[in-house]
C-alpha distance (Angstrom), angle and dihedral (degrees) to the residues before:
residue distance angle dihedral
X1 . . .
X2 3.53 . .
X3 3.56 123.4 .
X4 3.99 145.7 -160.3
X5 3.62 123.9 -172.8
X6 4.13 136.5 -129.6
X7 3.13 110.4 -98.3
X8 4.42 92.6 -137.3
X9 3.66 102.3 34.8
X10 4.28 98.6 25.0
X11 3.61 91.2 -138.2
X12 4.00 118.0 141.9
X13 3.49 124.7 -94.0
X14 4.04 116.8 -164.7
X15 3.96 112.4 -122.8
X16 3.42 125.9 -126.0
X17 4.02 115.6 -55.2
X18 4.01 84.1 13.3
X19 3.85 113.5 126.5
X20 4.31 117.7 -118.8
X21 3.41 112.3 -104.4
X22 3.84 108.6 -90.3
X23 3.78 102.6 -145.4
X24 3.69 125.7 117.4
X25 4.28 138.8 169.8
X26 3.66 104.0 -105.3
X27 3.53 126.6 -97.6
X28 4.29 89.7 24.4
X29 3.68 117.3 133.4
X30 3.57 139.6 164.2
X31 3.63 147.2 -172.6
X32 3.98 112.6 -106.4
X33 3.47 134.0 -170.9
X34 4.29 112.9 -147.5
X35 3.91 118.9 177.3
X36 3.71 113.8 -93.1
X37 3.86 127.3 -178.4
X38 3.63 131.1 -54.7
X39 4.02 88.2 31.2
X40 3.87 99.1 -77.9
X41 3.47 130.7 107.7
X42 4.01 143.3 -105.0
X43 3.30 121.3 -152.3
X44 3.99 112.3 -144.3
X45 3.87 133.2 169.7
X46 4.19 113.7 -116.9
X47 3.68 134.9 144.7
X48 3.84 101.8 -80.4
X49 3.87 113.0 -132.6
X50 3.32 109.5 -138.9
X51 3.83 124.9 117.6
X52 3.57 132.0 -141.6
X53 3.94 114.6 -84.6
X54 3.88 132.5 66.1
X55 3.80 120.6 -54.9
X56 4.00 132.8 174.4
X57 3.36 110.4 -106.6
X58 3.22 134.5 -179.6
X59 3.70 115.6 -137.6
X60 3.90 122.7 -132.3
X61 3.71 105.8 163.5
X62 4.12 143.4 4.4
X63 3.34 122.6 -153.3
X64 4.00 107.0 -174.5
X65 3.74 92.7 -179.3
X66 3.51 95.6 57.3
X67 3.89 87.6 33.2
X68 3.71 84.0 -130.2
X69 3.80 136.3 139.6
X70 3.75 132.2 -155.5
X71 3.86 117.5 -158.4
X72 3.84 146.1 152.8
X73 3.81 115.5 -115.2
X74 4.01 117.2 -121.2
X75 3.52 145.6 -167.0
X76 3.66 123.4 -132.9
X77 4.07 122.8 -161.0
X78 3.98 129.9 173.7
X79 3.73 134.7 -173.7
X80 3.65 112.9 -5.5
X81 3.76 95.4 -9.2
X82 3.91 81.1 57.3
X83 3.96 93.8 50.5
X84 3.53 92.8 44.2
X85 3.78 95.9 46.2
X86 3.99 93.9 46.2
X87 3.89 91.1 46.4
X88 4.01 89.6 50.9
X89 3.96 89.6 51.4
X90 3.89 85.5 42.3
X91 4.05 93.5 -117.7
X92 3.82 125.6 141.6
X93 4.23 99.8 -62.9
X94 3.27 117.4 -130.3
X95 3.43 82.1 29.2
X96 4.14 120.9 -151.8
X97 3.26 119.9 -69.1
X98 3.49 94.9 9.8
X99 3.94 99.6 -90.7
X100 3.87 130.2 95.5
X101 3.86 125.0 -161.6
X102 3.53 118.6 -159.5
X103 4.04 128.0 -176.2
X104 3.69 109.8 -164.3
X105 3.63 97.2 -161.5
X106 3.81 141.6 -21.8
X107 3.59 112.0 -93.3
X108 3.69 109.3 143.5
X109 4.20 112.2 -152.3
X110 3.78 123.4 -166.9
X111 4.09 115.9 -147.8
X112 4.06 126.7 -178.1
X113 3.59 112.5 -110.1
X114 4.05 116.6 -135.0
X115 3.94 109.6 -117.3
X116 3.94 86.9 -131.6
X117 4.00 88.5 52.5
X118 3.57 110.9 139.2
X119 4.15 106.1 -126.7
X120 3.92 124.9 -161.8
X121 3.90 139.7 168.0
X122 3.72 127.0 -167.6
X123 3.91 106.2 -171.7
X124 3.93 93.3 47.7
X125 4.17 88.1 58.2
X126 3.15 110.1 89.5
X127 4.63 133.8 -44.8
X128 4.26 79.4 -118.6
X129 3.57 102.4 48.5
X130 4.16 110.3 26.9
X131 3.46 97.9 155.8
X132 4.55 87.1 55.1
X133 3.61 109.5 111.6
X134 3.68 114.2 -127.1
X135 3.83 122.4 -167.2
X136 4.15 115.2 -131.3
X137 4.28 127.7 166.4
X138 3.74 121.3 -115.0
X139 3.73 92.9 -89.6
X140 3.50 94.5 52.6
X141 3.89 87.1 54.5
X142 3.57 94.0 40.2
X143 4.47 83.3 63.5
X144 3.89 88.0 55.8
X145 3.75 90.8 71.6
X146 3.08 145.4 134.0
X147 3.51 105.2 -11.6
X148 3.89 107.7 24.7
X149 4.09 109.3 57.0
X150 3.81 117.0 53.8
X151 3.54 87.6 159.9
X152 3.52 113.1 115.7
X153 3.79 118.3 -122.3
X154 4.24 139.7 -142.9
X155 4.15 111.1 -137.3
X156 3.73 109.8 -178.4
X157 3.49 106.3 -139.0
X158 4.09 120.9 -151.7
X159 3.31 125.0 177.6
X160 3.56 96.8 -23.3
X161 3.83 104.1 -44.2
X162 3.50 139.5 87.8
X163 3.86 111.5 -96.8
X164 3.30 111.2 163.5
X165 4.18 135.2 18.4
X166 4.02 128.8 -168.9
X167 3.33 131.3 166.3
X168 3.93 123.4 -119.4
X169 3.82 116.8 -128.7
X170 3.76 104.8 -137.2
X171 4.44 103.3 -172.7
């Protein structure tokens, strides 16, 4: 499989047409949503692969009862990774701003969130300072969706949960 790394956290990403790593903690399961016919959803109960570490995600749905979230893994490239991923996909290379984002398909996986998860936005902060990071609960988050974030997001993920959740500024 060949890999590229994040460029905060250094941990691998698979390239395009590369499988997801298909490790897990024991006894960690989650509800997942995968396409199904007539372009709804099913919701089904699987192992979710997805290691421990920070990955872009972005984030479909928050359910702060259930203290779950709902998001679409990413991949995140700069500088020549970037160019070289963007050129491969046939996008603009170098592409703007020096970062690419690719989403090689859309399977949607739902994670717990811990209750001491630390929660912040960047585009909600303020029109002078975007890029500030501004702390909010899982309820608050849950009101920014669907139609108001496109930003996409980093969860840490530990031993199956949710433990951490920042927003990505995107200029």
């Amino acid at each position: 499989m060949r890999l590229s790394r994040c460029w905060r956290c250094s941990s691998p990403w698979p390239l395009a047409g590369a499988a997801a790593p298909t490790s897990r903690p024991p006894g960690a399961a989650a509800t997942t949503g995968a396409p199904a016919g007539g372009g709804g959803t099913r919701a089904t109960t699987e192992q979710v692969v997805l290691e421990d570490g920070r990955h872009l995600v972005l984030i479909k749905t928050v359910d702060p009862g259930q203290r779950t979230v709902t998001f679409d893994l990413l991949q995140w490239f700069e500088g020549e990774a970037a160019a070289k991923a963007a050129a491969e996909d046939g996008e603009e290379s170098p592409p703007p701003n020096d970062y690419y984002i690719r989403n090689v398909n859309p399977r949607l996986r739902t994670l717990p969130v811990a209750a001491d998860a630390p929660i912040t936005v960047s585009s909600l902060a303020s029109s002078a300072n975007p890029t500030k990071d501004t702390p909010v609960t899982l309820a608050q988050l849950a009101g920014y969706f669907p139609t108001n974030v496109a930003d996409p997001f980093w969860i840490t993920v530990e031993r199956g949960q949710v433990t951490g959740i920042a927003q990505q500024h995107l200029p």
